[in-house]
C-alpha positions in Angstrom: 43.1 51.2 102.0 44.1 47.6 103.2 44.0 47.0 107.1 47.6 48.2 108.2 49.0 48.7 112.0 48.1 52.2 112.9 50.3 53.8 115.5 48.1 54.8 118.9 49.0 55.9 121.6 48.0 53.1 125.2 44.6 54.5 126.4 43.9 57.0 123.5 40.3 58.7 123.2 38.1 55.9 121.1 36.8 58.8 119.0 40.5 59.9 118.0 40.6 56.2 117.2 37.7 56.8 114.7 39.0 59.7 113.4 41.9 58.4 112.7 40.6 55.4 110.6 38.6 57.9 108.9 41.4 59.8 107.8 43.2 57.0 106.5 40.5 55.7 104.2 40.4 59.3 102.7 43.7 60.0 103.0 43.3 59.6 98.9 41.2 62.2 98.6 43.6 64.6 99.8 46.2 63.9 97.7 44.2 63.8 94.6 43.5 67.5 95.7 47.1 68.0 96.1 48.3 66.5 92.6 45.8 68.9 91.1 46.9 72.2 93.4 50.7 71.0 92.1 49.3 72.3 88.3 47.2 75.2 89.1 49.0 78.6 87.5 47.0 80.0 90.5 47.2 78.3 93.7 43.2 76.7 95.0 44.0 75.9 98.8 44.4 78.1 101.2 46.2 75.3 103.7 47.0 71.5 102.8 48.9 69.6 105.5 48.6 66.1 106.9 49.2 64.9 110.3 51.6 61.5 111.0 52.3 59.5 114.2 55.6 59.6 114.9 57.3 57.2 116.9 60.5 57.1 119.4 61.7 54.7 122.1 62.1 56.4 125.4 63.1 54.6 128.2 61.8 51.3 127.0 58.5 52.8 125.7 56.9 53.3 122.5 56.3 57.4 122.9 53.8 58.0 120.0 53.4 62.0 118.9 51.0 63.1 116.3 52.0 66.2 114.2 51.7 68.1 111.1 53.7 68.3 107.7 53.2 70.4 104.9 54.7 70.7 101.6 53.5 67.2 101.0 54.1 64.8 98.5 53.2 61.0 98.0 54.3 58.2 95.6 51.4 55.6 96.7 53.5 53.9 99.6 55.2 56.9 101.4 54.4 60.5 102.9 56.9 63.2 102.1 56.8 66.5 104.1 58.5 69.0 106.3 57.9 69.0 110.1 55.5 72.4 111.2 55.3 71.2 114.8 57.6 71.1 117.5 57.9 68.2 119.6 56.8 67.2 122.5 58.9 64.5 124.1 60.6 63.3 121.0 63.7 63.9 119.8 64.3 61.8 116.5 62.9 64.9 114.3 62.8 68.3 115.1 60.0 71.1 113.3 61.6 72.1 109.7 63.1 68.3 109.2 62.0 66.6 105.7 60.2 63.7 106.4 59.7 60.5 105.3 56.8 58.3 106.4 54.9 55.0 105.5 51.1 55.9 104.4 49.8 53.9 107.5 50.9 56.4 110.2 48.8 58.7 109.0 46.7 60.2 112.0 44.7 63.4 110.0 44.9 65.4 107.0 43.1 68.7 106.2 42.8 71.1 103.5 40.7 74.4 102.8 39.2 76.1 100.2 38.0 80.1 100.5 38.5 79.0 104.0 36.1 76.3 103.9 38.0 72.7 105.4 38.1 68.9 104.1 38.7 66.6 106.5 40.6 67.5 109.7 38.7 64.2 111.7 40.9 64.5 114.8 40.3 68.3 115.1 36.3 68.2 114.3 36.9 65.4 117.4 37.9 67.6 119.7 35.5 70.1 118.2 32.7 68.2 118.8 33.9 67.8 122.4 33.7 71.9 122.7 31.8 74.6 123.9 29.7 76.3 121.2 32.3 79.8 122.4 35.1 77.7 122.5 34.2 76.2 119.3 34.2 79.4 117.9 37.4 80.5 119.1 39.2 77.2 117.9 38.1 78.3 114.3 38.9 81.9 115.0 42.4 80.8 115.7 43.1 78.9 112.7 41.4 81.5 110.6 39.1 78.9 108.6 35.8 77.7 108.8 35.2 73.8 110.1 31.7 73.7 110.0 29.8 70.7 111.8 31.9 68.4 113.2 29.1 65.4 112.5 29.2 66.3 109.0 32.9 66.3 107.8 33.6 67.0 104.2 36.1 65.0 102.2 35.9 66.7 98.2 35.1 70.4 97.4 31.2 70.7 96.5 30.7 67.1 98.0 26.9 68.2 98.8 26.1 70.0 95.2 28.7 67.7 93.2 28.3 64.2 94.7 30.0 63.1 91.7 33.0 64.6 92.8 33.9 61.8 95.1 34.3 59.9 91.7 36.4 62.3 89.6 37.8 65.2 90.2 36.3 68.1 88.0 40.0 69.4 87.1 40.7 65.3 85.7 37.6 66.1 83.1 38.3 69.8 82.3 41.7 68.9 81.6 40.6 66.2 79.0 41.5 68.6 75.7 45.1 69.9 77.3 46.1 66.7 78.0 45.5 64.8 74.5 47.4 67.9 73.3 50.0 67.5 75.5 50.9 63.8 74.8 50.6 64.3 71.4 53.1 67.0 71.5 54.9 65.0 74.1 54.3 61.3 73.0 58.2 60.3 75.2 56.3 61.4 78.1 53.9 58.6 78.2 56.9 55.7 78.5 59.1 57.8 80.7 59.9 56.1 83.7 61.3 58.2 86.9 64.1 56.8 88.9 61.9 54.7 90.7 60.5 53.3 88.0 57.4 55.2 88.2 55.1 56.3 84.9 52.8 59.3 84.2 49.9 56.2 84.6 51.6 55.2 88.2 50.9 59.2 89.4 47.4 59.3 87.8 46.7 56.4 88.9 47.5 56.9 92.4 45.6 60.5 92.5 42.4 58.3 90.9 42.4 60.6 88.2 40.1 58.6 85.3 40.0 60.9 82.5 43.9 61.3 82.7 44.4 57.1 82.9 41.9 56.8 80.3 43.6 59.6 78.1 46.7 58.0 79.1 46.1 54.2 78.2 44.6 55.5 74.6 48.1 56.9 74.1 49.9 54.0 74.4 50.6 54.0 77.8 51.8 50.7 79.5 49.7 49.4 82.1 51.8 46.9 83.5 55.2 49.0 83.7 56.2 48.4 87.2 58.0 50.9 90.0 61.2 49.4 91.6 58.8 48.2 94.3 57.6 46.2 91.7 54.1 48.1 91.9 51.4 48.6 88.3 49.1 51.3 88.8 46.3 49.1 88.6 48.1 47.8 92.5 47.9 51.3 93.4 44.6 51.9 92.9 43.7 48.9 94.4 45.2 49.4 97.4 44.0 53.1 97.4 40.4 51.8 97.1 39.8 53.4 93.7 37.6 50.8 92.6 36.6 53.5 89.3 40.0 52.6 87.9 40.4 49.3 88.4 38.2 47.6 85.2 40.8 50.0 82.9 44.0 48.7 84.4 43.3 45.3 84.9 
């Protein structure tokens, strides 16, 4: 993603710092895992939420509060959720509001699989900050399995499936269904939503290159534009998905 303010807190932890650049830069990741959970018949994750900075003056200062959403949705520039959290010192939002959020106050995301987690860089942070028994509790609490907190994961089977952090296995295996899907569909591969956006914009945005390529051998049009005035090839440019950029230039 392209250098953008990040919301800290004055004084915060330089390894919370870290972690939340980290996130930010794989912040794709997540959602690609997301736009394929949103088409499983039977659900994969056992958790997906991501964590924003929100932000209130109080008393002539900037009070900065990071907290989780769920239910989360993304259109390449905003985060979409509902408030799990209650906060703190804040009181613009309040847990159970929808939110709204630009894709550079992000602080964390996480998801699991059979209880295994993917990213999560501010809580393997204070993991790694832990007690081994404390360490243990932590996970007991949550009820999933973090693993080393040196060695954070960022796609399911990263270690046996490096290719995984190209394409997501579910863009390939879906190859067939999809051709016969368009085909049996071909309006769906013009539509444009409300804001403007295409089937290519939303595969494009989850980096999803079997789908853009199925997509783009359809007829799809490469340079319709959301009312932002965004291409998919801008999307995946400024989501760092450099595998998709020689088919949408």
């Amino acid at each position: 993603m392209e250098e953008t303010k990040i919301f800290y807190a004055d004084g915060e932890n330089p390894k919370m710092i870290e972690a939340y650049k980290k996130a930010q830069e794989t912040f794709k990741y997540f959602w690609r895992e997301l736009s394929w959970e949103y088409r499983r018949i039977i659900p994969g994750l056992d958790v997906a939420c991501v964590k924003l900075a929100f932000t209130q003056e109080i008393d002539n200062e900037t009070v900065v509060e990071h907290m989780w959403i769920n239910d989360v949705n993304f259109d390449g520039e905003t985060i979409y959720g509902i408030l799990v959290n209650d906060p703190g010192e804040l009181t613009n939002v309040a847990n159970g509001d929808e939110i709204a959020i630009p894709v550079n106050q992000i602080s964390d995301w996480l998801f699991a699989i059979n209880g295994q987690t993917y990213g999560a860089f501010t809580i393997q942070a204070m993991r790694s900050e832990m007690s081994e028994d404390e360490r243990e509790s932590h996970d007991e609490a949550w009820g999933l399995n973090f693993g080393d907190f040196n060695d954070v994961l960022v796609v399911n089977e990263q270690k046996e499936k490096p290719e995984n952090l190209i394409e997501h296995p579910m863009s390939k295996n879906m190859k067939e269904s999809l051709i016969e899907f368009v085909n049996n569909n071909p309006e769906e591969v013009t539509h444009q939503d409300e804001l403007g956006y295409t089937f290519l914009h939303r595969e494009a945005i989850a980096g999803n290159q079997t789908s853009v390529e199925v997509l783009l051998e359809s007829g799809a049009d490469k340079n319709a534009k959301t009312e932002s005035g965004k291409t998919p090839f801008d999307f995946a440019k400024e989501l760092n998905w450099e595998h998709l950029l020689p088919l949408l230039q």
